[in-house]
N, C-alpha and C positions, 0 to 999 in steps of 0.2 A: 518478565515473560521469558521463557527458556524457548529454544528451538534452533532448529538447523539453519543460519544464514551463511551466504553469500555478498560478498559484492562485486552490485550490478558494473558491466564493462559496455563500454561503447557501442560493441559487436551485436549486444544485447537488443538494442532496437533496431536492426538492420532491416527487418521486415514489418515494423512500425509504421500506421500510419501516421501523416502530419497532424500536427505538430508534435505530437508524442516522443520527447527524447530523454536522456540523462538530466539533462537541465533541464525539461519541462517539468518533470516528475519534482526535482528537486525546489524549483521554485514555489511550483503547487502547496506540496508541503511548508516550504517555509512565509508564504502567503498567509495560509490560513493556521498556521502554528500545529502542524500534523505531527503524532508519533508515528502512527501505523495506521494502513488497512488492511483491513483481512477481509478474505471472501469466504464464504463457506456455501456456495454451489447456488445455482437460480438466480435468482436476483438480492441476494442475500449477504450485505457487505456491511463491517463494523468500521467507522472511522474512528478513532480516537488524536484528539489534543495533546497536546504537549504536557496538560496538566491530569491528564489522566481522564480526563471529562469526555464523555461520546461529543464528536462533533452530531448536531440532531441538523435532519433536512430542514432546506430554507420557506420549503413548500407545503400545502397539503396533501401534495400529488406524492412525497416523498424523492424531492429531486432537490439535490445535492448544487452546487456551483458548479459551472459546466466545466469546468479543467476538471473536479473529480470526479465527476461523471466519465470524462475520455478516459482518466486512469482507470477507471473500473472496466470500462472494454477493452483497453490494454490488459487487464489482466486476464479477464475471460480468456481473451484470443490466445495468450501465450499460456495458458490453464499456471497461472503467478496466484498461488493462496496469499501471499503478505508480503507487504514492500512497508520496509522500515524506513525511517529516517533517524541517524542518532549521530550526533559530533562529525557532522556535516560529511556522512558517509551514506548513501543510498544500499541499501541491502535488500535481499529479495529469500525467500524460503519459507517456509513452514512452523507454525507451531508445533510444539511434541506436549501432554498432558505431564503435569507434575508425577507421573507415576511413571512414565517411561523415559526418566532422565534421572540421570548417577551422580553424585558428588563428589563419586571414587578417583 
């Protein structure tokens, strides 16, 4: 996956509610063996596994384990398209479409 990241800093959840922090986010992920979430507006969020596999909800209702559940209102709230997780570095930004990224 290409795109513009960041990484997240402390600062970052200063107006977070609880328990939502750096370590929550990072533990969440490494709980359930997360790569990435991505939102894509409404209620409309991809989880993906470490193995590349979609995490699928535990429910019928389509509800998620409740720590990803709060990251996903953490992300609304701070309008966060994708929080990565990769070699134990938390990162946050956007994907770009293989058409609008260079190899130049």
């Amino acid at each position: 996956m290409k795109g513009n990241f960041i990484e997240f800093q402390d600062h970052d959840f200063e107006f977070a509610k609880a328990p939502i922090s750096k370590q929550f986010i990072i533990a969440a992920f490494e709980e359930h063996f997360l790569s990435f979430i991505s939102y894509f507006g409404g209620d409309f969020f991809y989880v993906e596994m470490q193995d590349g596999e979609p995490l699928i909800p535990i429910n019928l209702e389509g509800s998620y384990p409740e720590k990803i559940e709060l990251i996903f209102d953490f992300m609304v709230t701070e309008r966060i398209s994708l929080i990565r997780y990769e070699n134990g570095v938390l990162l946050k930004g956007s994907v770009m479409g293989e058409s609008s990224t260079s190899d130049a």
